[in-house]
Each structure stands twice: as structure tokens, then as C-alpha cells.
C-alpha positions as CSV (number, residue, x, y, z in Angstrom):
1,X,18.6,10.3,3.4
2,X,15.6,8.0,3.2
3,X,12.7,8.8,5.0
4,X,11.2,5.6,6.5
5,X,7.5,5.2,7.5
6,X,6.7,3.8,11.2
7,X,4.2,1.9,9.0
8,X,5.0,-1.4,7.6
9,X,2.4,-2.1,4.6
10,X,2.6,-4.5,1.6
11,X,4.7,-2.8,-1.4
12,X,6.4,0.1,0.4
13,X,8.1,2.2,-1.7
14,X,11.0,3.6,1.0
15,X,13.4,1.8,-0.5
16,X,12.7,3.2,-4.2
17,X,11.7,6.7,-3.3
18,X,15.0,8.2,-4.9
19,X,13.6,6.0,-8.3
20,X,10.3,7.8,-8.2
21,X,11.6,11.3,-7.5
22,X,13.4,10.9,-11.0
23,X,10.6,11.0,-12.5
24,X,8.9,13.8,-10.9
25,X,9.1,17.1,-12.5
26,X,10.9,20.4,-11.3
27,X,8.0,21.9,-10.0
28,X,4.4,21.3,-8.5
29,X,1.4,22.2,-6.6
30,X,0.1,19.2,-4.9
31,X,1.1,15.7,-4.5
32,X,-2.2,12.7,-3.9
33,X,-1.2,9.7,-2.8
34,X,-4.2,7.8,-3.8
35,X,-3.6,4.5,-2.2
36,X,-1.5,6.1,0.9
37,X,-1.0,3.2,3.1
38,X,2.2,3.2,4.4
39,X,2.5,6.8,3.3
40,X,6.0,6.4,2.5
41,X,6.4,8.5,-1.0
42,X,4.1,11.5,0.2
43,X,6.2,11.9,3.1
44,X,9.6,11.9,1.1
45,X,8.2,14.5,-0.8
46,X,7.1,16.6,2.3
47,X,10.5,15.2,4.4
48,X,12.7,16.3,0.6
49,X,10.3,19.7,0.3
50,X,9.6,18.7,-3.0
51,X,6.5,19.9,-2.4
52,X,4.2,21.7,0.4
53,X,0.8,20.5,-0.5
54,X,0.3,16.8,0.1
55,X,-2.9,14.6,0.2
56,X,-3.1,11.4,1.8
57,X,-6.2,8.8,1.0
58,X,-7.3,5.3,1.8
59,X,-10.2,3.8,2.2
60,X,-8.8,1.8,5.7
61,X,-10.6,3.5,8.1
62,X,-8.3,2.4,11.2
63,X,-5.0,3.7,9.1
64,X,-6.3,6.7,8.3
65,X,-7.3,6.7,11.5
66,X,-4.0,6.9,12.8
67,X,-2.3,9.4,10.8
68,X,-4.7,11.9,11.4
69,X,-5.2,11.3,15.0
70,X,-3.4,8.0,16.3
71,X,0.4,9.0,15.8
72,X,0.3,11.9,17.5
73,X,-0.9,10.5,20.7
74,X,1.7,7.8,20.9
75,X,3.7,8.5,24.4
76,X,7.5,7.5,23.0
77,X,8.6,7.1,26.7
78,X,5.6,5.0,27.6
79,X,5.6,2.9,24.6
80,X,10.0,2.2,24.7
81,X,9.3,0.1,27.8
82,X,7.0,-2.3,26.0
83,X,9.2,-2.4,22.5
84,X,12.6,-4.5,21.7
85,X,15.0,-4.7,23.9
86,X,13.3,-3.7,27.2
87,X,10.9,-6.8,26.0
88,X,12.9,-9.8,24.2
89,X,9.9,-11.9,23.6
90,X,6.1,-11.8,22.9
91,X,5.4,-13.4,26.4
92,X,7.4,-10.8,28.2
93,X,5.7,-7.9,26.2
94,X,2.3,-9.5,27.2
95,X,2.8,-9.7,30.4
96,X,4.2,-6.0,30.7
97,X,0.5,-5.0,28.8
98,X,-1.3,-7.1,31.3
99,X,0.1,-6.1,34.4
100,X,1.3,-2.3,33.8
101,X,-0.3,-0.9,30.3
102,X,-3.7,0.6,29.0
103,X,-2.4,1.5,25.0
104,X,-4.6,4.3,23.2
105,X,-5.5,4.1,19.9
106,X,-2.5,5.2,18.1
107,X,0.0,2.6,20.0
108,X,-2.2,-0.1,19.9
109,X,-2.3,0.3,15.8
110,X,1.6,0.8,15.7
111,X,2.3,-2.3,17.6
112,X,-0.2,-4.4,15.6
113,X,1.2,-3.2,12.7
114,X,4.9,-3.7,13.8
115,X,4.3,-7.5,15.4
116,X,2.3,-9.0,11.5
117,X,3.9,-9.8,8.3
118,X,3.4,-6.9,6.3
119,X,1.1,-5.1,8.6
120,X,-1.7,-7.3,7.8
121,X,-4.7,-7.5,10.3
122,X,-4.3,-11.4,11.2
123,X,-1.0,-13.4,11.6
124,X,1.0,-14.8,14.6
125,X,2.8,-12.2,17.0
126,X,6.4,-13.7,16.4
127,X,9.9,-12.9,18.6
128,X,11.2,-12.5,15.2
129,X,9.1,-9.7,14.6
130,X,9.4,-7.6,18.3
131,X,12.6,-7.8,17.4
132,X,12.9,-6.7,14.4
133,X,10.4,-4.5,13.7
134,X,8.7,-3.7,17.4
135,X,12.4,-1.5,18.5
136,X,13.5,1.6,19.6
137,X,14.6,2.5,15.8
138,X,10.5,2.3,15.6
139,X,9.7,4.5,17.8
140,X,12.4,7.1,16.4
141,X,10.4,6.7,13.1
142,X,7.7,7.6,14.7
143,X,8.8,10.9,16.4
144,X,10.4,12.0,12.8
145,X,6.6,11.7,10.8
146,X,5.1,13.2,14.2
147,X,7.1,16.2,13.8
148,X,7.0,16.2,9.6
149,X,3.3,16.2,10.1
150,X,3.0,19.4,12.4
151,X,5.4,21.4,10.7
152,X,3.1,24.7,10.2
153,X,4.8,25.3,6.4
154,X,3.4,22.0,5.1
155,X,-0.7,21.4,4.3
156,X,-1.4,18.3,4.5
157,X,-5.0,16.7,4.5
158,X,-6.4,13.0,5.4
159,X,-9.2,11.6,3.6
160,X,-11.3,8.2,4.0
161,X,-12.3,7.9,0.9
162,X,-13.2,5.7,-2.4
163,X,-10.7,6.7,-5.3
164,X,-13.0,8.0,-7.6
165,X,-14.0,10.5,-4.9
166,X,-10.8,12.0,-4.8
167,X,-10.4,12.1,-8.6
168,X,-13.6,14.1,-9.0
169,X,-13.0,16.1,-6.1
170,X,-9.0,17.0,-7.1
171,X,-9.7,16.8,-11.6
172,X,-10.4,19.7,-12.5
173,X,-6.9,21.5,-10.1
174,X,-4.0,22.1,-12.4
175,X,-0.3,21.1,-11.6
176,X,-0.8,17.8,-9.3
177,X,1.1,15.0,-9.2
178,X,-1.1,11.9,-8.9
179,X,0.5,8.9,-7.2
180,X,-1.0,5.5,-7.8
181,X,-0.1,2.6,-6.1
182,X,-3.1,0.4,-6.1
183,X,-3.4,-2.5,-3.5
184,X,-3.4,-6.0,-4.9
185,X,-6.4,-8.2,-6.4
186,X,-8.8,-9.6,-4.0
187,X,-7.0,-12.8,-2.5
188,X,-8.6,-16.1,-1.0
189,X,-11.3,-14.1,1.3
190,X,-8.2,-12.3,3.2
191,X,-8.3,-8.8,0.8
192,X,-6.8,-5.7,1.7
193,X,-8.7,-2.8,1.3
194,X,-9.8,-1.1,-2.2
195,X,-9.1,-4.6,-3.3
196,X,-12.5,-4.5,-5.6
197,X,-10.9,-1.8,-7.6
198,X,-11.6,-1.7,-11.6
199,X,-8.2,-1.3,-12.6
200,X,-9.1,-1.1,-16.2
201,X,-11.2,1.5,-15.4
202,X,-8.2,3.4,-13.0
203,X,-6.5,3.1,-16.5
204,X,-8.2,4.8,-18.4
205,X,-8.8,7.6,-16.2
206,X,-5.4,8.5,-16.4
């Protein structure tokens, strides 16, 4: 079964796990997800037990953010109230926040996340999109990675950092599987983050 991210970022790779796992070896030590975002391949290899040793990294402060901290104080009973169908439209969701919520950190990332096109940081809160994408399957997304992410026989670590950091840090460690999904090119003042990478130079470290 595919393990879906709560997080909806540009070029997730749930839908083609099963293609990448063919080209994993057997065996390994550690899997780095350089470019996390979404996190969805490093958590199909925790959620498959491919392996036990995973490394998440991004240089988005707020996402990182979250899966360190901000997922795990999301309140799924609180939140259901405020998600598709207990609110059908954006208007009706508003006015629940106005009149009966105060969301921490971690919900008030999910639902910005869930209510843009791709999970950008601007766009228009659509019905389309509470509907959707703002639901109770959501939240059941959400409580899987909670749990994934405590599980005491996984080690998992978050980092906030450039990519070359992590290269130096990790080159020298034997057996890793290094996952690189770079973000796009810089695009008409709206980039996502690492946008200013050198990919020719990401090429030829590898």
C-alpha cells in the first residue's frame, strides 16, 4: 500500500514510490532525502521498513518546522470540525476559525498547505480545494506519519540545512542511499526554496 504524505508539495513522488523502490538495492544503512519536502519517499521507506535510519532535509524553515515539531501537535478531533464536510465552503470554515478556533502551529501549516495549489505560500483559498484536499482522509494521513514518526525502532533526524551541508556532514558514511529531488529553477520572483541551487555543481558531486 502507498503511503501518502499529509503534505501536498510540487513533484511528489507518492504516486511513483513503487518505481523508485526498484531501483534501490537489497540492503542499506541510511536513507537522505536531500530535498525532503513533502517527505513522501523517506517515509515509504520507513512505512515499507526498507530501512531504519532516515534523514530528512530542507532548507524551508516553516516545513521543517512542522515535521519536527508541528505534526505532532495537531488535535485530530479539534481540527475534523474545521475540515471537509463539517465545513463545505471557505466562508463557513472562516467563520468556524473566527468565532470558535485558536490553531497552533502545526494546524495552521497543514491547512495552509491543504487550501493552495501545490502547497505553495500564496494563492486563493478555493471550495475546490477544502474539498478536496482539506477532508477527513487528511487528517487520517496525518495520524499514520504521527505514529510512523514515533515508532521507537526507527531514527529519524530533521535538519534545516543548505545541501552541501549535509553532503559534507553525511560523505564520508558508507552504505547510504542519497535521494535527490531538487526543487525547480528560480521562477518570475515567486521561487521555492533551494531554488538558487548549482545543479551542475549537484552533478558532479554525485
Amino acid at each position: 500500500m502507498r503511503f501518502i504524505s499529509p503534505l501536498s508539495c510540487p513533484g511528489g513522488k507518492a504516486k511513483h514510490f513503487d518505481k523508485i523502490k526498484a531501483f534501490l538495492p537489497g540492503r542499506f544503512d541510511m536513507f537522505i532525502d536531500l530535498f525532503c519536502g513533502g517527505a513522501s519517499v523517506g517515509l515509504n521507506v520507513l512505512e515499507q521498513q526498507l530501512c531504519t535510519k532516515v534523514i530528512f532535509n530542507d532548507l524551508h524553515t516553516d516545513l521543517i518546522s512542522f515535521w519536527q515539531e508541528g505534526i505532532h501537535l495537531i488535535e485530530l478531533d479539534y481540527l475534523q470540525k474545521l475540515v471537509y464536510p463539517n465545513a463545505k465552503t471557505i466562508n463557513e470554515m472562516k467563520a468556524k476559525m473566527l468565532n470558535d478556533y485558536c490553531l497552533n502551529q502545526g494546524e495552521e501549516f497543514l491547512m495552509k498547505n491543504a487550501l493552495t495549489f501545490n502547497g505553495k505560500e500564496w494563492g486563493v483559498w478555493t471550495d475546490k480545494r477544502l474539498q478536496q484536499n482539506f477532508n477527513v482522509n487528511k487528517l487520517k494521513r496525518v495520524e499514520n506519519v504521527k505514529n510512523l514518526l514515533v515508532n521507537p525502532k526507527y531514527k529519524i533526524k530533521f535538519f534545516n540545512s543548505d545541501y552541501k551541508e549535509i553532503i559534507n556532514r553525511y560523505s564520508n558514511n558508507k552504505n547510504i542511499i542519497w535521494y535527490l529531488d531538487p526543487p525547480y529553477y528560480y521562477n518570475k520572483g515567486k521561487p521555492y526554496k533551494h531554488s538558487k541551487i548549482d545543479f551542475q555543481e549537484l552533478k558532479i558531486i554525485f
